[in-house]
N, C-alpha and C positions, 0 to 999 in steps of 0.2 A: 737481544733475544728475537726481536722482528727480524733481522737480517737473519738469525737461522733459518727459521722458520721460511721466510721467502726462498732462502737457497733451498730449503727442501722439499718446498714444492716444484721450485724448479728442474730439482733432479728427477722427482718425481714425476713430469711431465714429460722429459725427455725418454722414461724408462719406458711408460706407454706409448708414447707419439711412434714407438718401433716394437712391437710387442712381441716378433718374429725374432728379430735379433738380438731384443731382450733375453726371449728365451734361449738362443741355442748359445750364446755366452755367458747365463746362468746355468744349463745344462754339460758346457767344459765343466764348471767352477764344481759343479756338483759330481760328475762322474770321477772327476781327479780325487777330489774327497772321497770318494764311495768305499775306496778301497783300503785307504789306511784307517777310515771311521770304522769297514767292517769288520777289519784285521784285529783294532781293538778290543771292538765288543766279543770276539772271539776269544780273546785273548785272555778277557776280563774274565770269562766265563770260564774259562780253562784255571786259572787264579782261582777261585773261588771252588772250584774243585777240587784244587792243591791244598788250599787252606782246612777242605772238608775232610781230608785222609789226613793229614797231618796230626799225626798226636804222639805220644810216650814210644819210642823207638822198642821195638822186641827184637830178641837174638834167638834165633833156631841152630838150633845144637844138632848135627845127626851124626846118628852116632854110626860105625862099619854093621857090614852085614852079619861081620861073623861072631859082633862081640854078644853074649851070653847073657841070658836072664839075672843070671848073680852077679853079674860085671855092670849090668843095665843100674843094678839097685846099687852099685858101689861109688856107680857116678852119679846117681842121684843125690846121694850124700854126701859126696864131694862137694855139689853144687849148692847144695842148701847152706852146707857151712861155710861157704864164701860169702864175704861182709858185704861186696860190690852187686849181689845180685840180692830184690827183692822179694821177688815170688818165683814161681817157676809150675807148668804142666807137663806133664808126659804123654805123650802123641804113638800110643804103639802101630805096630807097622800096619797089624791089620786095620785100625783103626782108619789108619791115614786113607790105606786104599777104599775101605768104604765111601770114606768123603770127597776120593775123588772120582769114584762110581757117580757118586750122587748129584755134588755141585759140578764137575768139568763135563758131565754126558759120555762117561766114559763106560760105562756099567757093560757094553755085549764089548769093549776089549777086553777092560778089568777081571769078566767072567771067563773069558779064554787063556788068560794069562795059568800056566802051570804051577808058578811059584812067586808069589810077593816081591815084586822088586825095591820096594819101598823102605828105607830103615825105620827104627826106631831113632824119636827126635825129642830134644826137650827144646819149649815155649820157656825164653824168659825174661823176664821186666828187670833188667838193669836201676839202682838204687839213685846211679847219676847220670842222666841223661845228657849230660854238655857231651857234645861231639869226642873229645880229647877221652873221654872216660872209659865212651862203647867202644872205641875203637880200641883202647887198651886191653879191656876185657875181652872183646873177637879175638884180639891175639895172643891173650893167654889161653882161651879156650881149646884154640887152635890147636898147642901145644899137647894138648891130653891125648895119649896113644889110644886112648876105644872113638876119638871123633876123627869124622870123614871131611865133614864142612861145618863150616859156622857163617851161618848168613845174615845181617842183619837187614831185618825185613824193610824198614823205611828207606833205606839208599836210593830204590825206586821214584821214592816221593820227593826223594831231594833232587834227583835227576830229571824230576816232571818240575820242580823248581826254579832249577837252573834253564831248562827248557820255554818255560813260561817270562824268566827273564829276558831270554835271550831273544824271542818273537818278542815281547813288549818294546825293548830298543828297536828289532828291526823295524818296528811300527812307526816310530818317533823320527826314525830315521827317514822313512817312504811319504812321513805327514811334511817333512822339512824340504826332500827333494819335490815335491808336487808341488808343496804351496811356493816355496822358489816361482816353479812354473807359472802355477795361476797370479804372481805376484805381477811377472811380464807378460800376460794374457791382458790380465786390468790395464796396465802401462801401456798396451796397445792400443786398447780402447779406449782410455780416455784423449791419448796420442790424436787419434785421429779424430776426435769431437773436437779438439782445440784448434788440431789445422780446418776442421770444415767451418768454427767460427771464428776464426783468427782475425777478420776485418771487425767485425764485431769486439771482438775482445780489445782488439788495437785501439778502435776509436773510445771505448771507458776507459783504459788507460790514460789515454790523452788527454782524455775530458774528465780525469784526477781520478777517476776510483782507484780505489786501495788495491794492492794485488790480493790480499785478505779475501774480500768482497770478489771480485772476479774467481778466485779459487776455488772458495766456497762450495760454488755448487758442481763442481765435479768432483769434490773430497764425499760430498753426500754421495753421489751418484754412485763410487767406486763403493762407498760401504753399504748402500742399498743393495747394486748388485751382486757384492759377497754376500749378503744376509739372505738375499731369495737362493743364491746355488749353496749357500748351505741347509735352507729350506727343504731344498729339491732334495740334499744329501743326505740330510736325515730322514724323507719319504724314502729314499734308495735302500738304505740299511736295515730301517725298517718291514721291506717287502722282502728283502732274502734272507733276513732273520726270519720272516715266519714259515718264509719258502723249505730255508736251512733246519730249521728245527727238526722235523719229524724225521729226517733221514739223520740226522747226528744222535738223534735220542734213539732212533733202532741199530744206529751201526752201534753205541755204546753199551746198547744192550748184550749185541753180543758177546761182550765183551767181561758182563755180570758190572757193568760201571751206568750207574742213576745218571744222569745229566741230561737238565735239563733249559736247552739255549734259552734266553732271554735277552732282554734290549731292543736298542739302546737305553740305560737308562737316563730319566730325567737330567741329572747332571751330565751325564753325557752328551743327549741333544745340544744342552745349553751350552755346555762345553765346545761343542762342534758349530753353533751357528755363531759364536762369539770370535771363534778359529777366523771362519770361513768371513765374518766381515772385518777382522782387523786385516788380513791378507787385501782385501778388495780397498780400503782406505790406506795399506799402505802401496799400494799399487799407482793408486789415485795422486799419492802426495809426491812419491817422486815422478810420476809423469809429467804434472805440475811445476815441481819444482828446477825442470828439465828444460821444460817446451813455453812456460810465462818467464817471462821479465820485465821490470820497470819499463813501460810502454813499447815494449817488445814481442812478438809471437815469433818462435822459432817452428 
């Protein structure tokens, strides 16, 4: 336990004794992170907005323009006495355009408009929501000669889904090619701490210390200086998170979408400085494992 403890002071003095080149080799280690930490937490955040729409799939039924009040009520009937569908509303045409006077801000087109171009549509809650079911039932609806479209409302939410998938891999991917990177950043730096004390290093060998003992304190060093640039990384993401907020939550807005950025969170942080120093000791171990040998300095 003393020998850690020693090796860790030792790395420790070597991170200060340079506090210039401490920094701007903590500050690669951190801007390389910046970007897939920030990506996540975006990411995260977008996830959790997927999760927040997501619920009981609905199928909008619209019906043609030209079909008739008594034809309107004939398919309402139809649809009720179908086993596959639970509930069901009727959405008339005027209807629809007031609401979209009201919610889209369309009210001085809406009012110039001569004639509704809107159908008549029925809202409705499908009995089996498995994928295989709605999609059975959109294409018998399909089939009915008074309907124009049948659109099932969530396919959006699956495609913000599949979307949120597909950025989270890209993330994981952009964390693996960086930290590759920062892996041979640390490998350089500890590279050249061993050749500036290579005589030094040489004669403990000689005079029997362990290569254990000699390694020691550049394994601390590399995981010290992963922990400060993931330090730094987590301050990074942290200030353009707050920076990024207010302008993601007014562009959402226009959009009639709540969302509201947050992060990184706690797990996250911890998650990202745990990243950020296993990268810096595994850096540390193969430059070691490279440039020491039994009483040898390469």
């Amino acid at each position: 336990m003393s020998e850690h403890v020693h090796a860790l002071q030792q790395a420790l003095q070597r991170l200060i004794s340079k506090p210039f080149g401490t920094l701007l080799s903590s500050l690669v280690i951190a801007i390389a992170l910046t970007l897939p930490a920030l990506g996540y937490v975006l990411v995260d955040n977008l996830a959790s907005l997927a999760r927040g729409l997501t619920g009981r799939p609905e199928i909008s039924v619209f019906l043609k323009l030209e079909v008739s009040g008594a034809a309107t009520q004939a398919v309402e009937q139809r649809l009720r006495s179908m086993p596959q569908i639970a509930g069901l509303r009727f959405v008339a045409r005027d209807v629809a355009l007031k609401q979209l006077a009201a919610k889209g801000g369309f009210a001085d087109v809406a009012g110039a408009l001569r004639d509704n171009p809107l159908p008549d549509a029925f809202i409705l809650d499908p009995r089996d929501d498995s994928p295989a079911s709605v999609k059975a039932l959109q294409s018998q609806l399909s089939k009915m000669p008074e309907v124009a479209l049948v659109q099932l409302d969530a396919e959006w939410v699956e495609r913000l889904a599949a979307i949120v998938a597909l950025a989270r891999t890209a993330s994981v991917v952009l964390a693996i090619l960086l930290g590759t990177a920062l892996i041979i950043v640390t490998f350089n730096t500890i590279r050249l701490q061993i050749l500036t004390q290579r005589h030094e290093i040489s004669v403990k060998l000689l005079l029997g210390a362990t290569r254990n003992y000699v390694r020691r304190p550049f394994l601390y060093f590399g995981l010290l200086q992963g922990l400060l640039g993931g330090l730094l990384a987590w301050g990074l993401v942290a200030a353009l998170v707050a920076v990024l907020a207010p302008q993601i939550a007014a562009l959402a807005q226009r959009y009639s979408i709540v969302l509201s950025l947050s992060g990184p969170l706690p797990w996250q942080a911890a998650a990202l400085l745990i990243f950020a120093a296993l990268l810096g000791l595994l850096g540390a171990a193969l430059s070691v494992s490279r440039h020491i040998h039994d009483g040898l300095v390469d």
